[in-house]
DSSP file (Angstrom, degrees, kcal/mol; ACC not computed):
  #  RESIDUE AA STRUCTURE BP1 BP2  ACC     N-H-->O    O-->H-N    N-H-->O    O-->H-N    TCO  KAPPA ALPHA  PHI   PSI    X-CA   Y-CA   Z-CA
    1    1 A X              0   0    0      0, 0.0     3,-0.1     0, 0.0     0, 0.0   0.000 360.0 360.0 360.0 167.0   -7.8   55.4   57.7
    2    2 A X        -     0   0    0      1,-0.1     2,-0.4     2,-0.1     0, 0.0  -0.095 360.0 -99.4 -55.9 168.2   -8.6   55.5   54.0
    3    3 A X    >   -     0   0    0      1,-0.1     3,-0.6     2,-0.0     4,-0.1  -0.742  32.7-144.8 -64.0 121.5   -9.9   52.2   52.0
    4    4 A X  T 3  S+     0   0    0     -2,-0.4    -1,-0.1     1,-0.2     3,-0.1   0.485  93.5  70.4 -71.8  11.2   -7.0   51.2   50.5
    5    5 A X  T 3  S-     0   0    0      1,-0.2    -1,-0.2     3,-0.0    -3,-0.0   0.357 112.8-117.9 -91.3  -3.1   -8.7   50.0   47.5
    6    6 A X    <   -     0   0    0     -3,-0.6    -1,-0.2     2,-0.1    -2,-0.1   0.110  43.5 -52.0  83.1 171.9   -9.1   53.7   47.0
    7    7 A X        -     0   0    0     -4,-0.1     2,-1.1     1,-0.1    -5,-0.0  -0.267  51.5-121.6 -86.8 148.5  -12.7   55.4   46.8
    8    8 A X        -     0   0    0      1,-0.1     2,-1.0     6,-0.0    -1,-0.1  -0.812   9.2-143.9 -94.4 106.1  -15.6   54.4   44.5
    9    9 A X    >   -     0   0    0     -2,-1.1     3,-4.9     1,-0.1     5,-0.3  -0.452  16.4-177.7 -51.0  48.7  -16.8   56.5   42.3
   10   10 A X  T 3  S+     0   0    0     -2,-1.0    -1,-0.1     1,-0.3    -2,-0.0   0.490  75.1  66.1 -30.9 -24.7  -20.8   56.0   42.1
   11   11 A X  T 3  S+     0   0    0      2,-0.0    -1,-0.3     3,-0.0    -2,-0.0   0.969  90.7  64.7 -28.2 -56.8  -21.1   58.9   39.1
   12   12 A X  S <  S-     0   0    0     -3,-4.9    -2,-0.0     1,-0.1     0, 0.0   0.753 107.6 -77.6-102.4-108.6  -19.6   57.6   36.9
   13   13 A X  S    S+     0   0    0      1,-0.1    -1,-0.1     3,-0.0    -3,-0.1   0.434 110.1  75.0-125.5  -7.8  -19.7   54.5   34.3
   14   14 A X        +     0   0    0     -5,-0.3    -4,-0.1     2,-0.1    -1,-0.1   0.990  66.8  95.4 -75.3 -78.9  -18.4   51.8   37.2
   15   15 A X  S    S-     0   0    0     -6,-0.2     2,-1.9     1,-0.2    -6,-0.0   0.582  84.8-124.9 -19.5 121.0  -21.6   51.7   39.0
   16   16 A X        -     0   0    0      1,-0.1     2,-0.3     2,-0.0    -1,-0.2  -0.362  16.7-129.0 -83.6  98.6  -23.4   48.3   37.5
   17   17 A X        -     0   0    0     -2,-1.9    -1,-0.1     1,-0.1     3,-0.1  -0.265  15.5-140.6 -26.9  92.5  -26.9   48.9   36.0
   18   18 A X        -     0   0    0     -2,-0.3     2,-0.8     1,-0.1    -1,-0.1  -0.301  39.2 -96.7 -84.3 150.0  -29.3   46.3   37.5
   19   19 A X        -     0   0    0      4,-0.1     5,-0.1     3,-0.0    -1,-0.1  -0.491  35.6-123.9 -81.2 137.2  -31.6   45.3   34.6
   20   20 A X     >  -     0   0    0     -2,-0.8     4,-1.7    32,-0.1     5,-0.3   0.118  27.7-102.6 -82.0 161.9  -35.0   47.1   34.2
   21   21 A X  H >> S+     0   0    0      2,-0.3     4,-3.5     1,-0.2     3,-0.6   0.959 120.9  48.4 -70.5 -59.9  -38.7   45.1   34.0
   22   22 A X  H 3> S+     0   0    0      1,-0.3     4,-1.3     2,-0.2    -1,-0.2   0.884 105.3  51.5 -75.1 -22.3  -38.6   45.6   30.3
   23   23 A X  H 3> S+     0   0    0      1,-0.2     4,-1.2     2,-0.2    -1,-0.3   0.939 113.2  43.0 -81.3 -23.5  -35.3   44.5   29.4
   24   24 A X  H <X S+     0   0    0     -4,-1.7     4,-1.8    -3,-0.6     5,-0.4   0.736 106.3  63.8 -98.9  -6.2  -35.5   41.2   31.2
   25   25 A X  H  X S+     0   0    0     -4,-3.5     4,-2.4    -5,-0.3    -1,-0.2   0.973 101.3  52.9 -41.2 -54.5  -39.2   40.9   29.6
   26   26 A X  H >X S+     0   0    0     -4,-1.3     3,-3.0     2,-0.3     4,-1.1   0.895 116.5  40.1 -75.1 -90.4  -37.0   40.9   26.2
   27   27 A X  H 3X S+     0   0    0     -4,-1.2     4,-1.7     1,-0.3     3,-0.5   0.690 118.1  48.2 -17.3 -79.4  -34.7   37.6   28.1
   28   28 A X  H 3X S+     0   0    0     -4,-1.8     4,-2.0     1,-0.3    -1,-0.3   0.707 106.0  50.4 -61.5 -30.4  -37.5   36.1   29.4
   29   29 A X  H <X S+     0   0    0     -3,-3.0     4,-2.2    -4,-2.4    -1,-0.3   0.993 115.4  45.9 -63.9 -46.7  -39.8   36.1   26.3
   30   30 A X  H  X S+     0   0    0     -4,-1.1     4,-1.3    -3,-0.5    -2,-0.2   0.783 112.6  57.0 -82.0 -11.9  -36.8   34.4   24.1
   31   31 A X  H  < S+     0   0    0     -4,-1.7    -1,-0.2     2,-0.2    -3,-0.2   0.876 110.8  46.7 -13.6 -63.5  -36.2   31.7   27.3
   32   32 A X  H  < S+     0   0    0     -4,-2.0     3,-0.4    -5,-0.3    -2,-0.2   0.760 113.1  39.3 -98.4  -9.9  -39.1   31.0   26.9
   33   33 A X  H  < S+     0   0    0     -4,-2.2    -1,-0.2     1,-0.2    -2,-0.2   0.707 120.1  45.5 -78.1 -20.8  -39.4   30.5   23.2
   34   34 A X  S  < S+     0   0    0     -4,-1.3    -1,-0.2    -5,-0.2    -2,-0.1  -0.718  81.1 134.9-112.8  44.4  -36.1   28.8   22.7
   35   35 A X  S >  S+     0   0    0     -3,-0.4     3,-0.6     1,-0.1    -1,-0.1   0.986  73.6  53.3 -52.6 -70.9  -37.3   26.5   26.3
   36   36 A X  T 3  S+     0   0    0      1,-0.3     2,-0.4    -3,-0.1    43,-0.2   0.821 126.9  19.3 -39.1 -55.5  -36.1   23.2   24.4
   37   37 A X  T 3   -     0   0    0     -6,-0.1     2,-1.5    41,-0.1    -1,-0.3  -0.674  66.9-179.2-131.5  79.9  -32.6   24.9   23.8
   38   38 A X    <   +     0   0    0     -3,-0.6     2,-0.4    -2,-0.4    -3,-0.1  -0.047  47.5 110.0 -83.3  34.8  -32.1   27.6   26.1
   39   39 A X        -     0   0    0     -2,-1.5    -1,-0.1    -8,-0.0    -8,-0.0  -0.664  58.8-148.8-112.5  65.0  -28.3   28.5   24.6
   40   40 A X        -     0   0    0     -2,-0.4     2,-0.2     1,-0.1     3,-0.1  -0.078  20.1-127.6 -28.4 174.3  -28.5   31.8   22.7
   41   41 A X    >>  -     0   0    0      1,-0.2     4,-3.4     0, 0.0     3,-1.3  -0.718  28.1 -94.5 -76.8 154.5  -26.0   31.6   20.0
   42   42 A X  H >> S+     0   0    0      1,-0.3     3,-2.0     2,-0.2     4,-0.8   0.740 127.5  43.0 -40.9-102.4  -23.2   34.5   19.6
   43   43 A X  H 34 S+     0   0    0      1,-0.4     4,-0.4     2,-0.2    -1,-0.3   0.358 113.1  50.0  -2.9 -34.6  -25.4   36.3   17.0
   44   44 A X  H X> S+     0   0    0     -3,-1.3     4,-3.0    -2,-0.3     3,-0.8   0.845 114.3  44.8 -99.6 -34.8  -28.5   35.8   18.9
   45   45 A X  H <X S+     0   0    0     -4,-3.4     4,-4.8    -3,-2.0    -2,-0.2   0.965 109.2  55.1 -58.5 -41.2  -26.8   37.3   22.3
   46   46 A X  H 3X S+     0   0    0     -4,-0.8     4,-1.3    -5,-0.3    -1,-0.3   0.751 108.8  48.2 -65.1 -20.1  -25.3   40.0   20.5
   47   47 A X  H <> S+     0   0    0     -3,-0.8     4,-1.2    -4,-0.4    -2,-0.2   0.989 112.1  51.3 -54.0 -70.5  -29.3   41.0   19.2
   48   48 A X  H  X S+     0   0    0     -4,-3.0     4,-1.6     2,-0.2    -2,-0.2   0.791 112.4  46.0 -63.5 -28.9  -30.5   40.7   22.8
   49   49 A X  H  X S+     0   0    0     -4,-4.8     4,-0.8    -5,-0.3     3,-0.3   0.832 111.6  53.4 -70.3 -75.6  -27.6   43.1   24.0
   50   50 A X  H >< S+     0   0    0     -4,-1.3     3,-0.8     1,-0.2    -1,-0.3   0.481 112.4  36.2   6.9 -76.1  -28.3   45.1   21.5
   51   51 A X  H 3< S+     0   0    0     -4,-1.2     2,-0.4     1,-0.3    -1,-0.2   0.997 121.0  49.5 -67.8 -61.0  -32.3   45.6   22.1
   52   52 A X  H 3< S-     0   0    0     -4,-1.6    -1,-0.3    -3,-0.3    -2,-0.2   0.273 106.8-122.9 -70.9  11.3  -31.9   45.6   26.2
   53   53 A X  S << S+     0   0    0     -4,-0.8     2,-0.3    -3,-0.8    -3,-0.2   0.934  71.1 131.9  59.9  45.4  -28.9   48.3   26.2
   54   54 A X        -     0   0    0     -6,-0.2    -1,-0.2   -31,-0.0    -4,-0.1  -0.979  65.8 -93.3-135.8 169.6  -26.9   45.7   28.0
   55   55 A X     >  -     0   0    0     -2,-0.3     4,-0.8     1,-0.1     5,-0.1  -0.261  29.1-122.2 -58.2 173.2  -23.3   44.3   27.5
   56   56 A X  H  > S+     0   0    0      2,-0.2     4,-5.3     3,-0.2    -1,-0.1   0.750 117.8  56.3-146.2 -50.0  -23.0   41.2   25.3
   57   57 A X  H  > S+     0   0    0      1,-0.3     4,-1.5     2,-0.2     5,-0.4   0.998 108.7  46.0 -59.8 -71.4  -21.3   39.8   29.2
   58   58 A X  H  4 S+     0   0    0      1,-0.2    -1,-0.3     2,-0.2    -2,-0.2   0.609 109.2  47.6 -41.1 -33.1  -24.3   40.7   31.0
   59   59 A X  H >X S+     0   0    0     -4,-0.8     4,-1.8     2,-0.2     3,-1.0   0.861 114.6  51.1 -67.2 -62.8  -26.9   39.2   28.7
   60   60 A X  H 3X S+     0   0    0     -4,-5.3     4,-2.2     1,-0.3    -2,-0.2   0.942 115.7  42.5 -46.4 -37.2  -24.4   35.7   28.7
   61   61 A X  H 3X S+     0   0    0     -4,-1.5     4,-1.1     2,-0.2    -1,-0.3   0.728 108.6  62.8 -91.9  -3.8  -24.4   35.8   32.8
   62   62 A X  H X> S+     0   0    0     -3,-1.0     3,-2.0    -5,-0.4     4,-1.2   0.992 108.6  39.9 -82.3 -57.0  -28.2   36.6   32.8
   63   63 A X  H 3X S+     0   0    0     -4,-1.8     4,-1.1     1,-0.3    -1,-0.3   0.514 110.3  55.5 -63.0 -13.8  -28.8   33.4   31.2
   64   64 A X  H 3X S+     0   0    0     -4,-2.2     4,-1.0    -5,-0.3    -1,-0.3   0.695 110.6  51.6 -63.1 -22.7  -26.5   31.5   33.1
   65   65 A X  H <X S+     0   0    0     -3,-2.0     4,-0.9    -4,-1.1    -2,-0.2   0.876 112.7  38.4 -56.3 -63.9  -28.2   32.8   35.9
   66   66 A X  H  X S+     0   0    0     -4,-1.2     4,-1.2     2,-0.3    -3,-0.2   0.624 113.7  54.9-106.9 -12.5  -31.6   32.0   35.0
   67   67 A X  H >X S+     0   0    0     -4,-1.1     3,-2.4    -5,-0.2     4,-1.3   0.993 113.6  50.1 -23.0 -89.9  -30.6   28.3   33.4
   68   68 A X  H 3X S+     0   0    0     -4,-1.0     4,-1.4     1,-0.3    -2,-0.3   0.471 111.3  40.2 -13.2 -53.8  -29.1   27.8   36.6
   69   69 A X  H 3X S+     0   0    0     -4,-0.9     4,-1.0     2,-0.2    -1,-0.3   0.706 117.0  57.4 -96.3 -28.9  -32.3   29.0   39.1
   70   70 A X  H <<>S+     0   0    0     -3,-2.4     5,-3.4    -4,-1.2     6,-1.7   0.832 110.4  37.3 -80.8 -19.1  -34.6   27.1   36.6
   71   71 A X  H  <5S+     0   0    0     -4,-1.3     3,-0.5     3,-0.2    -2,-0.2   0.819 109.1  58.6 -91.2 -37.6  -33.0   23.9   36.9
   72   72 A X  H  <5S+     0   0    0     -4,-1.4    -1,-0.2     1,-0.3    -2,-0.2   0.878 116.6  44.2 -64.6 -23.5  -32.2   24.0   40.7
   73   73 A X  T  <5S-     0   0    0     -4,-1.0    -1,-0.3     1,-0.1    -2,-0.2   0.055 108.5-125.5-114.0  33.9  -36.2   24.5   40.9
   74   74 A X  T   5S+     0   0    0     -3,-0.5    -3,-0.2     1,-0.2    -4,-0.1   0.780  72.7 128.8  49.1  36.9  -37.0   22.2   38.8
   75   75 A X  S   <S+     0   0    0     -5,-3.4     2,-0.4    -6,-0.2    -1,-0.2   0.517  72.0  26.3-108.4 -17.2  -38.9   24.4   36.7
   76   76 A X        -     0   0    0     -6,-1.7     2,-0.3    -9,-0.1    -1,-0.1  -0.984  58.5-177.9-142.3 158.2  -37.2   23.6   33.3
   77   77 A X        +     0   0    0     -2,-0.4     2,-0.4    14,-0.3    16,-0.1  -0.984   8.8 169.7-154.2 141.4  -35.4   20.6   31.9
   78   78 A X        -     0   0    0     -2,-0.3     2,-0.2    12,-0.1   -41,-0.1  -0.985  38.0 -85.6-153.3 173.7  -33.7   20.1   28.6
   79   79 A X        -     0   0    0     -2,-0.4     6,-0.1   -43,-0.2     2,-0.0  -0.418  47.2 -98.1 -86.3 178.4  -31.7   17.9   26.9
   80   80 A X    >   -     0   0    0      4,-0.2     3,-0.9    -2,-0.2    -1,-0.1  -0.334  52.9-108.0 -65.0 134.3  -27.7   18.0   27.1
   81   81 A X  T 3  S+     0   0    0      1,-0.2    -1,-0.1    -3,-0.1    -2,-0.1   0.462 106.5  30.1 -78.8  22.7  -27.0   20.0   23.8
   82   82 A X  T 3  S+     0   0    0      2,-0.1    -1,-0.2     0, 0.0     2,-0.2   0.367  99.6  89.9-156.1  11.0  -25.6   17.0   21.9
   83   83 A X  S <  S-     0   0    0     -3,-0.9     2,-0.1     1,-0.1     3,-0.0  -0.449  83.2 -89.6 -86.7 178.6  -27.1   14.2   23.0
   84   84 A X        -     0   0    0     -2,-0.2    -4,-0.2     1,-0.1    -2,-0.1  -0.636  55.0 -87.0 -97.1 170.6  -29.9   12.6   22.1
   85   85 A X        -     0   0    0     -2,-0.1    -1,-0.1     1,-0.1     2,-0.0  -0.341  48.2-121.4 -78.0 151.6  -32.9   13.5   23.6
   86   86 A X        -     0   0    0     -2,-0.1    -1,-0.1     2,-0.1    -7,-0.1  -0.207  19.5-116.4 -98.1 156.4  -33.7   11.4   27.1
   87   87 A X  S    S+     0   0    0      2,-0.1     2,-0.3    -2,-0.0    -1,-0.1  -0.345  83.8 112.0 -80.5  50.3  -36.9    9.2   27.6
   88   88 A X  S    S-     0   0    0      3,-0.0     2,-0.2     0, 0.0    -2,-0.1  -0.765  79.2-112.5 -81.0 152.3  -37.9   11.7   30.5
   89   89 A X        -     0   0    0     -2,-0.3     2,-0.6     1,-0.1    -2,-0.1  -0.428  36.0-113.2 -42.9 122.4  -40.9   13.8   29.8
   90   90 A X        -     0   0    0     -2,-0.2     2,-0.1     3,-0.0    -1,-0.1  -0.624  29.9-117.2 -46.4 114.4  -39.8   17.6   29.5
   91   91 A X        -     0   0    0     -2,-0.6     2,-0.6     1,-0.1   -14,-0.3  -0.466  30.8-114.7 -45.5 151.0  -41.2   19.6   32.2
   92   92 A X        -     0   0    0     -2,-0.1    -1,-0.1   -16,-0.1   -16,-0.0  -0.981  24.9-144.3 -58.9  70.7  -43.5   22.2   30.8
   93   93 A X        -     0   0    0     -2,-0.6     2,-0.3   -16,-0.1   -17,-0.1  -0.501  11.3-155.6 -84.9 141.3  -42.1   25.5   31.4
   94   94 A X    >   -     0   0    0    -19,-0.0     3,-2.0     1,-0.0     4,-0.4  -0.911  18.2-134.1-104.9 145.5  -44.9   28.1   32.2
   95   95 A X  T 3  S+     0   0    0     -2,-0.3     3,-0.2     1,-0.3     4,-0.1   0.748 114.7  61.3 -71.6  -1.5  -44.1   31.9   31.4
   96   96 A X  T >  S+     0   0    0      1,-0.2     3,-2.0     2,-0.1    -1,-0.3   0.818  96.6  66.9 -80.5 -19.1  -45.5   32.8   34.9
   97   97 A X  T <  S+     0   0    0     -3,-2.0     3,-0.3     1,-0.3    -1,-0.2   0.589  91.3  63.9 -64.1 -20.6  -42.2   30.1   36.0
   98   98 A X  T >  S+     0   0    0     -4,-0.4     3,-3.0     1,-0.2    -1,-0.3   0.638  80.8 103.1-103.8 -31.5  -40.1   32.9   34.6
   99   99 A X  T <  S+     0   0    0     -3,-2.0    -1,-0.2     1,-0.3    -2,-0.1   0.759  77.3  39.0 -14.0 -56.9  -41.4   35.3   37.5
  100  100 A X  T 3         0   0    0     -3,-0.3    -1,-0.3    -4,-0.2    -2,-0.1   0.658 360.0 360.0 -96.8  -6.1  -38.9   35.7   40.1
  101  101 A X    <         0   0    0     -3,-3.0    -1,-0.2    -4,-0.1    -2,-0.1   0.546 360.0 360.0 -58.7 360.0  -35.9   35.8   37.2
């Protein structure tokens, strides 16, 4: 019998764009420049959609995303964004760390 969820329509504007080598260069350089405080602001997300063609949503989940994968590998650390900064050492993010995002 049919899907009842009814058919999908891969034409048209549904279909979800995975993001391209160059647009997440664009993420990953300002990740990695803003390391310390890795929280775009509204204004700065709305830039990045902007230059990468992508929604305002996608750009927020990318970087929840990649927060998220750096911290489970232990590849970045920062502080909590209103506390004071921790006696740990900062890890050292490298931009090769940034790889597999």
């Amino acid at each position: 019998s049919p899907s009842r969820y009814g058919t999908v329509d891969f034409s048209g504007s549904a279909r979800r764009k995975n993001a391209t080598r160059e647009t997440t260069s664009t993420l990953k350089t300002w990740l990695y420049e803003h390391r310390k405080n890795p929280y775009p602001t509204k204004g700065e997300k709305i830039m990045l959609a902007i230059i990468t063609k992508m929604t305002l949503t996608q750009v927020s989940t990318w970087f929840a995303n990649a927060r998220r994968r750096l911290k489970k590998e232990n590849k970045m650390t920062w502080s909590p964004k209103n506390k004071q900064k921790s006696c740990r050492e900062d890890k050292e993010l490298r931009f090769s760390d940034l790889d597999d995002l």
